[in-house]
PQR file with spaces between the fields and no chain letter, atoms N, CA, C, O and H, PARSE charges and radii, in Angstrom:
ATOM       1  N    UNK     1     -46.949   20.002   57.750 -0.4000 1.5000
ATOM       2  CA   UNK     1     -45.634   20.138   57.162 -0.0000 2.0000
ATOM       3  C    UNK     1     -44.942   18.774   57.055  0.5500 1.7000
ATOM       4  O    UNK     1     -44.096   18.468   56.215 -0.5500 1.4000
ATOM       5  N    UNK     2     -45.553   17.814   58.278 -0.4000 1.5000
ATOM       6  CA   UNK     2     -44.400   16.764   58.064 -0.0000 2.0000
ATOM       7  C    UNK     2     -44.772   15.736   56.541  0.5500 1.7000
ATOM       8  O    UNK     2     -44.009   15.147   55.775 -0.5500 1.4000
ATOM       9  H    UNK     2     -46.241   18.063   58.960  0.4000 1.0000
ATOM      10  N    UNK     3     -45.886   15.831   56.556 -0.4000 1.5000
ATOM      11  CA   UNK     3     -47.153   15.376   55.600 -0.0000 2.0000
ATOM      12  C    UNK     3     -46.481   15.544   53.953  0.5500 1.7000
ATOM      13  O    UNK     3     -46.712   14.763   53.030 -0.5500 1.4000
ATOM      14  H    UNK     3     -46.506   16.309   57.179  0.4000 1.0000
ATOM      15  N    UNK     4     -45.559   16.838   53.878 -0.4000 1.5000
ATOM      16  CA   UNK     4     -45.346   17.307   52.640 -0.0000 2.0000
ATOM      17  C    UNK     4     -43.586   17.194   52.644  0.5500 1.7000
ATOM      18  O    UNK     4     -42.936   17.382   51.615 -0.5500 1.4000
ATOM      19  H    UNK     4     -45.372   17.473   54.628  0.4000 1.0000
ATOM      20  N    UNK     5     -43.125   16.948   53.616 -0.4000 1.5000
ATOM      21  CA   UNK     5     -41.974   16.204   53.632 -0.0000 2.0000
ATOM      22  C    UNK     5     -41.875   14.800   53.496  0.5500 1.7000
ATOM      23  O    UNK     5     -40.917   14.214   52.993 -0.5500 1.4000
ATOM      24  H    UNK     5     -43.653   16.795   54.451  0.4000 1.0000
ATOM      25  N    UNK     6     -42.866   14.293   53.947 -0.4000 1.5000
ATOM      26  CA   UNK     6     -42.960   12.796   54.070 -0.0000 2.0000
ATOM      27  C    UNK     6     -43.041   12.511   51.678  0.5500 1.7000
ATOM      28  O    UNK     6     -42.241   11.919   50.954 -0.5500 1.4000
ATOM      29  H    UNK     6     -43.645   14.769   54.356  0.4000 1.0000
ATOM      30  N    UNK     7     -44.162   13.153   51.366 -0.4000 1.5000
ATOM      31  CA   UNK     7     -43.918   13.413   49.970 -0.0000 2.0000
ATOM      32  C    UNK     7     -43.170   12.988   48.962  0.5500 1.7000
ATOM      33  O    UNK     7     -43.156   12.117   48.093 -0.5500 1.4000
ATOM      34  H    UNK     7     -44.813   13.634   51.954  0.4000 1.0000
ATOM      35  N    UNK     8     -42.101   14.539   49.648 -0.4000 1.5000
ATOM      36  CA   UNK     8     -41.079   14.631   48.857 -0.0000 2.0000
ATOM      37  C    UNK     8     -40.476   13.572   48.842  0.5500 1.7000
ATOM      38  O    UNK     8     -40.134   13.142   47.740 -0.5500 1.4000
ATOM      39  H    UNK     8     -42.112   15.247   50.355  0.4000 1.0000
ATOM      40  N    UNK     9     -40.156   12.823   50.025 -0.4000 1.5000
ATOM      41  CA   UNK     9     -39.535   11.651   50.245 -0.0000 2.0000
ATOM      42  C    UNK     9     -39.451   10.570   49.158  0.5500 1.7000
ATOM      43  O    UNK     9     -38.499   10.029   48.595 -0.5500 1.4000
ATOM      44  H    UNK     9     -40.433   13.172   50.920  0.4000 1.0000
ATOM      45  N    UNK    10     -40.878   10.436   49.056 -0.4000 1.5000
ATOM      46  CA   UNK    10     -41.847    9.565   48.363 -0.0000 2.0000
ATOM      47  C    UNK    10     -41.328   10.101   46.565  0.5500 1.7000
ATOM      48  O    UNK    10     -40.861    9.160   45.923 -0.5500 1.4000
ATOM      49  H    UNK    10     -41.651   10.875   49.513  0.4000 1.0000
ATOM      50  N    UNK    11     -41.374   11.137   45.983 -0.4000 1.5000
ATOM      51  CA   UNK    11     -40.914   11.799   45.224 -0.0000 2.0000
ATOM      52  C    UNK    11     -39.132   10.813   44.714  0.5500 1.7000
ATOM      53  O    UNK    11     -38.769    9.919   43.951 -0.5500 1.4000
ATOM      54  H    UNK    11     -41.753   11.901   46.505  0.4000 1.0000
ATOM      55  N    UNK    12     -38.533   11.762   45.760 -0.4000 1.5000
ATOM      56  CA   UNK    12     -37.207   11.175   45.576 -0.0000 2.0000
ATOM      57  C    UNK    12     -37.164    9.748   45.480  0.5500 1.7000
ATOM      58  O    UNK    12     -36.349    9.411   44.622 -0.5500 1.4000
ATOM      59  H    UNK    12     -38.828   12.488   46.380  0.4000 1.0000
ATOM      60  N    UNK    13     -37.515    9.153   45.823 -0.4000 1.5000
ATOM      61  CA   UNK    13     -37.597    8.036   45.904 -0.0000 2.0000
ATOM      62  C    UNK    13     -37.905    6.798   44.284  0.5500 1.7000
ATOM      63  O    UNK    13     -37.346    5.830   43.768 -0.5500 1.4000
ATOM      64  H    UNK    13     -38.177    9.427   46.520  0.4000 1.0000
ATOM      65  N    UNK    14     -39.413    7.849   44.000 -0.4000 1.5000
ATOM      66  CA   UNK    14     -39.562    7.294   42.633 -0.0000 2.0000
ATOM      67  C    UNK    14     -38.564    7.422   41.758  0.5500 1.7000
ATOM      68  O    UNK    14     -38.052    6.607   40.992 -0.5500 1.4000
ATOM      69  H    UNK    14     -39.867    8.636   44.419  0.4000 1.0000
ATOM      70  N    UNK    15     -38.272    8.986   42.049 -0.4000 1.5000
ATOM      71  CA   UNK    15     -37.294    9.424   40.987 -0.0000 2.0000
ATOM      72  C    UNK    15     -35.770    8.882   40.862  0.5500 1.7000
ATOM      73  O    UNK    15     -34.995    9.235   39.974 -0.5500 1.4000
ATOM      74  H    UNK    15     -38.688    9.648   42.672  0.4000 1.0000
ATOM      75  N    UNK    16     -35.531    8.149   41.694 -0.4000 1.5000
ATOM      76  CA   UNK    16     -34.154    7.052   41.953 -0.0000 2.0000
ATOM      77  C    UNK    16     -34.740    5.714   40.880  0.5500 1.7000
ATOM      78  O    UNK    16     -34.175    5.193   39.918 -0.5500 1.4000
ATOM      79  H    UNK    16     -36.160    7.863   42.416  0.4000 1.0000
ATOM      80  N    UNK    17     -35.792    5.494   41.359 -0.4000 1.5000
ATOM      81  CA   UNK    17     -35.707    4.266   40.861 -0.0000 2.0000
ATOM      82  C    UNK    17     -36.254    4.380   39.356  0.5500 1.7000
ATOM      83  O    UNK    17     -36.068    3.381   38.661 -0.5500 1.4000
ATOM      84  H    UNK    17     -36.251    5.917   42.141  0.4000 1.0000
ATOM      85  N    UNK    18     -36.928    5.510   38.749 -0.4000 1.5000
ATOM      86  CA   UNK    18     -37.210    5.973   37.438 -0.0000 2.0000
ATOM      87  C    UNK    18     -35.992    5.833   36.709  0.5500 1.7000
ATOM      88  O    UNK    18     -35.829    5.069   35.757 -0.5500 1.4000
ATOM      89  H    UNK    18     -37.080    6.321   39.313  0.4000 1.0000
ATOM      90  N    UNK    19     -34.819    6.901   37.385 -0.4000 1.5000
ATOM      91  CA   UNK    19     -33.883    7.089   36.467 -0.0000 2.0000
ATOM      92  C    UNK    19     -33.212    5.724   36.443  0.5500 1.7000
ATOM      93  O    UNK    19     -33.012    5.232   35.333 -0.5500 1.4000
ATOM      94  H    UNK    19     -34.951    7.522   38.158  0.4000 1.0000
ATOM      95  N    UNK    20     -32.828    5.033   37.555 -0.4000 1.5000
ATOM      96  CA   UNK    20     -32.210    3.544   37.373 -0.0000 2.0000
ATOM      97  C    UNK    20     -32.630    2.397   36.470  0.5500 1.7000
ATOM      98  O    UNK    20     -31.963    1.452   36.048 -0.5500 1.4000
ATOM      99  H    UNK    20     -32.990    5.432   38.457  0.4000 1.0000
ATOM     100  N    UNK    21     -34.498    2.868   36.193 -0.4000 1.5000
ATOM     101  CA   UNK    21     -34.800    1.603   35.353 -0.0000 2.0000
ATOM     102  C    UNK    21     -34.485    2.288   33.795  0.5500 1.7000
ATOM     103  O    UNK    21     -34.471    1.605   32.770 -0.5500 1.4000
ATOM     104  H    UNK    21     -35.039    3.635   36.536  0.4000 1.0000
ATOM     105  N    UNK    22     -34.240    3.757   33.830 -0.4000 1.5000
ATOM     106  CA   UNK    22     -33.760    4.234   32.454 -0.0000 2.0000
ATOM     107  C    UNK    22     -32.410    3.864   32.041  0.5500 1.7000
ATOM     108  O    UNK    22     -32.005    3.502   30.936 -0.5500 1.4000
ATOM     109  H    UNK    22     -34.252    4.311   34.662  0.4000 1.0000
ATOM     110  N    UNK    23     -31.849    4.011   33.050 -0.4000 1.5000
ATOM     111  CA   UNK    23     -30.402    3.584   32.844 -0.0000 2.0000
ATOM     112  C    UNK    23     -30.223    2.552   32.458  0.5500 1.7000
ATOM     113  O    UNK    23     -29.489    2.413   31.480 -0.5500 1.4000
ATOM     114  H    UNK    23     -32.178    4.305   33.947  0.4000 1.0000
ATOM     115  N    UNK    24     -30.854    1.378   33.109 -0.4000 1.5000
ATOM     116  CA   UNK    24     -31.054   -0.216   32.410 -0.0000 2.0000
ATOM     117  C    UNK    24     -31.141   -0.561   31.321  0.5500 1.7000
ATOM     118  O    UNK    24     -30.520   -1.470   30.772 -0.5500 1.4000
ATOM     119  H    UNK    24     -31.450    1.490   33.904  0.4000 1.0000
ATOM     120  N    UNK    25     -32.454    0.597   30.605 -0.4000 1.5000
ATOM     121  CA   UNK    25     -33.183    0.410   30.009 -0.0000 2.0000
ATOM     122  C    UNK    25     -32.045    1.485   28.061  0.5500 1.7000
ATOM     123  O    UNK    25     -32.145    1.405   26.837 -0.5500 1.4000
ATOM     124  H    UNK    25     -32.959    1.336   31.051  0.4000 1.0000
ATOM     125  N    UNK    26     -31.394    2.081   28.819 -0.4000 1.5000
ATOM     126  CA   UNK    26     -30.310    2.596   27.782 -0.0000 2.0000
ATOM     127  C    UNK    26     -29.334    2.101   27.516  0.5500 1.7000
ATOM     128  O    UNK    26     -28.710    2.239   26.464 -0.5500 1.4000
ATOM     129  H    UNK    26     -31.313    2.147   29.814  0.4000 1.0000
ATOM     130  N    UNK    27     -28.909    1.104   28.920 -0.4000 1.5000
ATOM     131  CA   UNK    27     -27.518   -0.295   28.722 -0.0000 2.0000
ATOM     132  C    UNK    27     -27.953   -0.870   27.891  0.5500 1.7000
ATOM     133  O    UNK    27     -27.209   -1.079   26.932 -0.5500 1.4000
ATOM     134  H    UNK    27     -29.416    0.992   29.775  0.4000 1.0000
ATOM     135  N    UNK    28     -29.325   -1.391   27.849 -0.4000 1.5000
ATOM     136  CA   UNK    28     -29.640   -2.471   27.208 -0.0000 2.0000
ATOM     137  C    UNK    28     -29.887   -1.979   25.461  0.5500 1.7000
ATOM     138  O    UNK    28     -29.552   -2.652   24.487 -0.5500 1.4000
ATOM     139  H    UNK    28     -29.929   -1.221   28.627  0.4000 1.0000
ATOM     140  N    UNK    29     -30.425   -0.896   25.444 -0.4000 1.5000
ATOM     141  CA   UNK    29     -30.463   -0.299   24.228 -0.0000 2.0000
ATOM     142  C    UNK    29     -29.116    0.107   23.429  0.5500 1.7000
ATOM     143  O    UNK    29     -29.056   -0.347   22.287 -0.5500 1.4000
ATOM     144  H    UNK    29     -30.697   -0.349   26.236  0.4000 1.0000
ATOM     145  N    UNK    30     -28.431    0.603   23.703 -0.4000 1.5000
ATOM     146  CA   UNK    30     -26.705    0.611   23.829 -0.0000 2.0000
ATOM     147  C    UNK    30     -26.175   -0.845   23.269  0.5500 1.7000
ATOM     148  O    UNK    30     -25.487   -0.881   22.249 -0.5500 1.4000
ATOM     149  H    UNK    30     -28.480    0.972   24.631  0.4000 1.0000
ATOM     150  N    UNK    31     -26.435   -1.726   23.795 -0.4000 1.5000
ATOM     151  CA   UNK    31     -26.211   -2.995   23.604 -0.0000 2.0000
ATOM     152  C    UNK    31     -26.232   -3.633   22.666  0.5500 1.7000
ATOM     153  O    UNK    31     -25.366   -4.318   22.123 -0.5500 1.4000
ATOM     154  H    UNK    31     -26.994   -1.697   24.624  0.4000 1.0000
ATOM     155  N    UNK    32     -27.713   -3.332   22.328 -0.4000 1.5000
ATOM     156  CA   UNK    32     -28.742   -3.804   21.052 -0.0000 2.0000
ATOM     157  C    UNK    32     -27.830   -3.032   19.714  0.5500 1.7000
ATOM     158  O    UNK    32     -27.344   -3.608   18.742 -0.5500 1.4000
ATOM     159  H    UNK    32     -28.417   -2.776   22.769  0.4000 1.0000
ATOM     160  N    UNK    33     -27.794   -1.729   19.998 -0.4000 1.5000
ATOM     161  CA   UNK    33     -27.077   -0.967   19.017 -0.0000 2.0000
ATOM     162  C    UNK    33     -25.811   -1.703   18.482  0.5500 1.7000
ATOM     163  O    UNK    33     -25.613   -1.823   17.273 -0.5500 1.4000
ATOM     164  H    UNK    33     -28.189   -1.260   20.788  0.4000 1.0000
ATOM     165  N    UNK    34     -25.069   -2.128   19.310 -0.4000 1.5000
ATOM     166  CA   UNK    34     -23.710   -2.400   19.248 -0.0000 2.0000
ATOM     167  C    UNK    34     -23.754   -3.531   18.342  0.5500 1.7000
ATOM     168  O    UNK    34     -22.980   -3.718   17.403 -0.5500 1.4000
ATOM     169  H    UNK    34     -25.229   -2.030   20.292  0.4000 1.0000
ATOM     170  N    UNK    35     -24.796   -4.328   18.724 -0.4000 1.5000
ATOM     171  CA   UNK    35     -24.597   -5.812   17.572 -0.0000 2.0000
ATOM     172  C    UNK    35     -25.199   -5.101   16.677  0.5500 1.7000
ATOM     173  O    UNK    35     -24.391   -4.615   15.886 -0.5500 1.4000
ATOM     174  H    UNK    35     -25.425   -4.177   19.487  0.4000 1.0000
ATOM     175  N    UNK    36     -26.429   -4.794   16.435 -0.4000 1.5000
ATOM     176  CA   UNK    36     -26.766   -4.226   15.156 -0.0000 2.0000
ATOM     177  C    UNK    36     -25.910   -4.099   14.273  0.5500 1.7000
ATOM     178  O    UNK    36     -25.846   -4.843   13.294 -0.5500 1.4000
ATOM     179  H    UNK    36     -27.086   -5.189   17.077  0.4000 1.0000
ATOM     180  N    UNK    37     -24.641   -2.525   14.640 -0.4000 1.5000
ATOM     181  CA   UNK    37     -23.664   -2.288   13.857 -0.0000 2.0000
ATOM     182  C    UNK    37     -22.884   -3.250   13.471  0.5500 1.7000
ATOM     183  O    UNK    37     -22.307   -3.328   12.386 -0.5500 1.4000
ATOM     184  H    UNK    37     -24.694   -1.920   15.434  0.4000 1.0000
ATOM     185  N    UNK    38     -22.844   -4.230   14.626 -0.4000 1.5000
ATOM     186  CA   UNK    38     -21.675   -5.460   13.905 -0.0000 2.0000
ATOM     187  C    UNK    38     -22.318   -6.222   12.927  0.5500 1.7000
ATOM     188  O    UNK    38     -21.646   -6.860   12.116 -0.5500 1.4000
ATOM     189  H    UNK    38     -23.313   -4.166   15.507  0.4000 1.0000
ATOM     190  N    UNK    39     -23.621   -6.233   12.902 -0.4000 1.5000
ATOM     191  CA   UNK    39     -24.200   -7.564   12.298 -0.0000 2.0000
ATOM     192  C    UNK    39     -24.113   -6.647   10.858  0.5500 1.7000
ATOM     193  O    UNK    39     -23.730   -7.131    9.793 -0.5500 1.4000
ATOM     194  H    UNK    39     -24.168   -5.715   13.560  0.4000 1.0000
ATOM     195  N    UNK    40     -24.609   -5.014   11.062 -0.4000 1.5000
ATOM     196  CA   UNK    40     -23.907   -4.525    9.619 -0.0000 2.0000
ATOM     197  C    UNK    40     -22.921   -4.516    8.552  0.5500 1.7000
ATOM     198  O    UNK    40     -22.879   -4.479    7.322 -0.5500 1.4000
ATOM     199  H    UNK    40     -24.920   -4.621   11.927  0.4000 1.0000
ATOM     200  N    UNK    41     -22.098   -4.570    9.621 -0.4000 1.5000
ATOM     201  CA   UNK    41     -20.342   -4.747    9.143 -0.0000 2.0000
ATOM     202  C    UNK    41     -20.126   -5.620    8.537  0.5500 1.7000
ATOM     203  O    UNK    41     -19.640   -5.621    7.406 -0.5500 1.4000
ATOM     204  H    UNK    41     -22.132   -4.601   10.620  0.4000 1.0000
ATOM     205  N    UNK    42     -20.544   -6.800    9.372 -0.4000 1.5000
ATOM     206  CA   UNK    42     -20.331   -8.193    8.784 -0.0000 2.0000
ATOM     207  C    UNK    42     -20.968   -8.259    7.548  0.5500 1.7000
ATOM     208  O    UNK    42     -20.455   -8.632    6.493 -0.5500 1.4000
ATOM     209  H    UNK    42     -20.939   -6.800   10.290  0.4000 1.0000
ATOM     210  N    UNK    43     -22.441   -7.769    7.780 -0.4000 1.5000
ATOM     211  CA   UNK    43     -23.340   -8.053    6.517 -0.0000 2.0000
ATOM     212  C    UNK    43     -22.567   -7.132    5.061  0.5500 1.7000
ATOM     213  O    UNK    43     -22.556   -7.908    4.105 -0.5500 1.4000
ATOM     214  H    UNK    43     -22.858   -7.466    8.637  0.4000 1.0000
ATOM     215  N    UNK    44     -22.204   -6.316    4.833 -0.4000 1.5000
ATOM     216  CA   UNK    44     -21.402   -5.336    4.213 -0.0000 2.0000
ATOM     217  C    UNK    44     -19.740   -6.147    3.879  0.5500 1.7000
ATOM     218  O    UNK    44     -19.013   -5.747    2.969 -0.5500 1.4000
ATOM     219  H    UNK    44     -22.213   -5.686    5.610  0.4000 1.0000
ATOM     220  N    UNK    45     -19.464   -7.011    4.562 -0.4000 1.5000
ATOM     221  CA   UNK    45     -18.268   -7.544    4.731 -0.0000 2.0000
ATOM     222  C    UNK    45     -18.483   -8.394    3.751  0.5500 1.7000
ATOM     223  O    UNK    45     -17.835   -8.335    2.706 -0.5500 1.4000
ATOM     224  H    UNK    45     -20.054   -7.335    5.301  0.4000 1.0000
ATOM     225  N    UNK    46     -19.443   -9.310    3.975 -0.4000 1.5000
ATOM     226  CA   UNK    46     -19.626  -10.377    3.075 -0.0000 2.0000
ATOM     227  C    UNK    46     -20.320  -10.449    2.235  0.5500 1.7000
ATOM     228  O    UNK    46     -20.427  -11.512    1.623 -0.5500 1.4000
ATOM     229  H    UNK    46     -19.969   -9.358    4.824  0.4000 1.0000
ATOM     230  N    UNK    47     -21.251   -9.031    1.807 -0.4000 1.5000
ATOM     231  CA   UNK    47     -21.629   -8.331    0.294 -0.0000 2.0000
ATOM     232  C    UNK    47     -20.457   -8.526   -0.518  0.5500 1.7000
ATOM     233  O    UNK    47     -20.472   -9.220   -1.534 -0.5500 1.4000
ATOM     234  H    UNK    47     -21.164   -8.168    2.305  0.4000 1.0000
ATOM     235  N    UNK    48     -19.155   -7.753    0.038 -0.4000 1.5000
ATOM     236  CA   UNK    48     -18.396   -7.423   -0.832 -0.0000 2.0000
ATOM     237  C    UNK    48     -17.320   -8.200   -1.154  0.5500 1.7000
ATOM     238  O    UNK    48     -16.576   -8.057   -2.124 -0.5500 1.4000
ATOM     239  H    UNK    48     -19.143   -7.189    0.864  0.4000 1.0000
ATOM     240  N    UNK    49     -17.256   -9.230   -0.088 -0.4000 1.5000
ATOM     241  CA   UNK    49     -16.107  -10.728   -0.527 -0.0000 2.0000
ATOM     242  C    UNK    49     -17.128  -11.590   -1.679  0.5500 1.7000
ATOM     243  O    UNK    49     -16.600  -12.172   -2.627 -0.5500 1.4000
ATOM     244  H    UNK    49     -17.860   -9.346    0.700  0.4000 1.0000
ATOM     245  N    UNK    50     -18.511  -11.599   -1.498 -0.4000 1.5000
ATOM     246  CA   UNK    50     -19.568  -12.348   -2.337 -0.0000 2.0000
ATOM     247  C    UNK    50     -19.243  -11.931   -3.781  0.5500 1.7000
ATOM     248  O    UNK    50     -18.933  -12.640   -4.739 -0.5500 1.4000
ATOM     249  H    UNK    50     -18.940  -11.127   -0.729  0.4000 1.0000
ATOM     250  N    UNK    51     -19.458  -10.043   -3.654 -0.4000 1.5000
ATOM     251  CA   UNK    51     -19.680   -9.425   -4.788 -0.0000 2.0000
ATOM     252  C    UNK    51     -18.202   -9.685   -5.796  0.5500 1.7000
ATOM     253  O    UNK    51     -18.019   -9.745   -7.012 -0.5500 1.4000
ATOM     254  H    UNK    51     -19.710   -9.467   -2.876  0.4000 1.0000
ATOM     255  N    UNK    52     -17.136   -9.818   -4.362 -0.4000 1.5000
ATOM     256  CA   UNK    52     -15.491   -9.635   -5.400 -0.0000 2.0000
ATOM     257  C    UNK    52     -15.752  -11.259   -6.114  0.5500 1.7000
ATOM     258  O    UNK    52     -15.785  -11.378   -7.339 -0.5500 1.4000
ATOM     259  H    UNK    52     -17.284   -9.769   -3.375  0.4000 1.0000
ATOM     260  N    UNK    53     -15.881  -12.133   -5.439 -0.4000 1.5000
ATOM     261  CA   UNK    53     -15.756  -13.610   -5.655 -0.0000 2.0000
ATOM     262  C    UNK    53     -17.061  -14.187   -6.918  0.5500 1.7000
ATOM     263  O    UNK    53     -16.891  -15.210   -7.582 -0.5500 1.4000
ATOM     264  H    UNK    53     -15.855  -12.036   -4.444  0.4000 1.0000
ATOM     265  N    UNK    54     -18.033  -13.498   -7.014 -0.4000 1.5000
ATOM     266  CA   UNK    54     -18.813  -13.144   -8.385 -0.0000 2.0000
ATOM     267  C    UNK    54     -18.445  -12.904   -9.604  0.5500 1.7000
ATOM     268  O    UNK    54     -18.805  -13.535  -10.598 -0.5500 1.4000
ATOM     269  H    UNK    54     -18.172  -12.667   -6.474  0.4000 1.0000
ATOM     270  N    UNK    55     -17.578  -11.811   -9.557 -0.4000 1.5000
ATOM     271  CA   UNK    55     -17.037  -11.170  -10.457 -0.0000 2.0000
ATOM     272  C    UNK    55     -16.100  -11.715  -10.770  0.5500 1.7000
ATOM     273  O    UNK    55     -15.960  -11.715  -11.993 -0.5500 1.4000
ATOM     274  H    UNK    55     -17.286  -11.299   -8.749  0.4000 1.0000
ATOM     275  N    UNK    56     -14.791  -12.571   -9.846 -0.4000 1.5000
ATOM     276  CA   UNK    56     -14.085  -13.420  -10.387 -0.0000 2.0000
ATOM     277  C    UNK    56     -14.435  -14.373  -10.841  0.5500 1.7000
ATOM     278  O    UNK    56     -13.928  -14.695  -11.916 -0.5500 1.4000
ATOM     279  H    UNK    56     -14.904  -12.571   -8.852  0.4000 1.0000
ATOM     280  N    UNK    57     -15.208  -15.035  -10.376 -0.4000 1.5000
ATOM     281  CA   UNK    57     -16.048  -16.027  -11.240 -0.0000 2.0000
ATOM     282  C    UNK    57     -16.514  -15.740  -11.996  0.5500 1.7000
ATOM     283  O    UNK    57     -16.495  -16.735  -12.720 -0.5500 1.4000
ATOM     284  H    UNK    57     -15.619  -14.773   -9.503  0.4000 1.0000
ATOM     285  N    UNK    58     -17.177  -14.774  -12.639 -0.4000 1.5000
ATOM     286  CA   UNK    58     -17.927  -14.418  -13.997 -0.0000 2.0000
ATOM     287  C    UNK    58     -16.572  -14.184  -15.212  0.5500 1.7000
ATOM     288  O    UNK    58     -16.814  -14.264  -16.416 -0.5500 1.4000
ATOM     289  H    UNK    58     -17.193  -13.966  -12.050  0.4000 1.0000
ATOM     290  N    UNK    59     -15.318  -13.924  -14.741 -0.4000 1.5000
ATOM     291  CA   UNK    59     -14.467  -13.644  -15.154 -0.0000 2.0000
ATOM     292  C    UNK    59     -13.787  -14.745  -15.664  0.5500 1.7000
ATOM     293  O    UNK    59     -13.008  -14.497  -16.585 -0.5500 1.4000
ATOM     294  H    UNK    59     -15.121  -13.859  -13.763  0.4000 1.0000
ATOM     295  N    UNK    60     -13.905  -16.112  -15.230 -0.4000 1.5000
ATOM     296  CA   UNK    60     -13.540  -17.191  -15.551 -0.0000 2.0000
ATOM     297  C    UNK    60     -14.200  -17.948  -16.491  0.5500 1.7000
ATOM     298  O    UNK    60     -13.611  -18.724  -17.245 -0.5500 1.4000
ATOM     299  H    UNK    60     -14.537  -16.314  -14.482  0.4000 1.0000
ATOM     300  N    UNK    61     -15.705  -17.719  -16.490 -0.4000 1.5000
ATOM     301  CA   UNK    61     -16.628  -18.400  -17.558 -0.0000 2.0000
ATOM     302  C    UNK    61     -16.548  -18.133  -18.606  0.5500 1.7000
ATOM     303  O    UNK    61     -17.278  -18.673  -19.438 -0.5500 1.4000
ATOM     304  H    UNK    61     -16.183  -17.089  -15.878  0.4000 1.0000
C-alpha cells in the first residue's frame, strides 16, 4: 500500500509541474499573439495612410 501511495505522490507531482510548464508555455503563446495583432494593426494602419497618400498623389499628376 505504501508502494501505491508513494506513486500517487510521484503522479501529483508530475502533474504540477506539467500544468506549470503549460501555463508558461500559454503566457508565452498569449504573448506571441498579442504582437502579432499589433504588428497587424500597424500593418493595416499603414496600408491605408500608403493607400490614402497614393491616391492623393495620383490626384495631383
Amino acid at each position: 500500500m505504501a508502494s501505491l501511495y508513494s506513486t500517487q505522490d510521484v503522479n501529483v507531482i508530475e502533474d504540477k509541474t506539467k500544468v506549470e510548464r503549460l501555463e508558461k508555455e500559454n503566457q508565452r503563446l498569449n504573448e506571441d499573439l498579442y504582437k502579432a495583432e499589433m504588428m497587424l494593426d500597424a500593418y493595416k494602419s499603414d496600408t491605408t495612410i500608403n493607400k490614402n497618400n497614393f491616391n492623393e498623389n495620383k490626384g495631383t499628376n
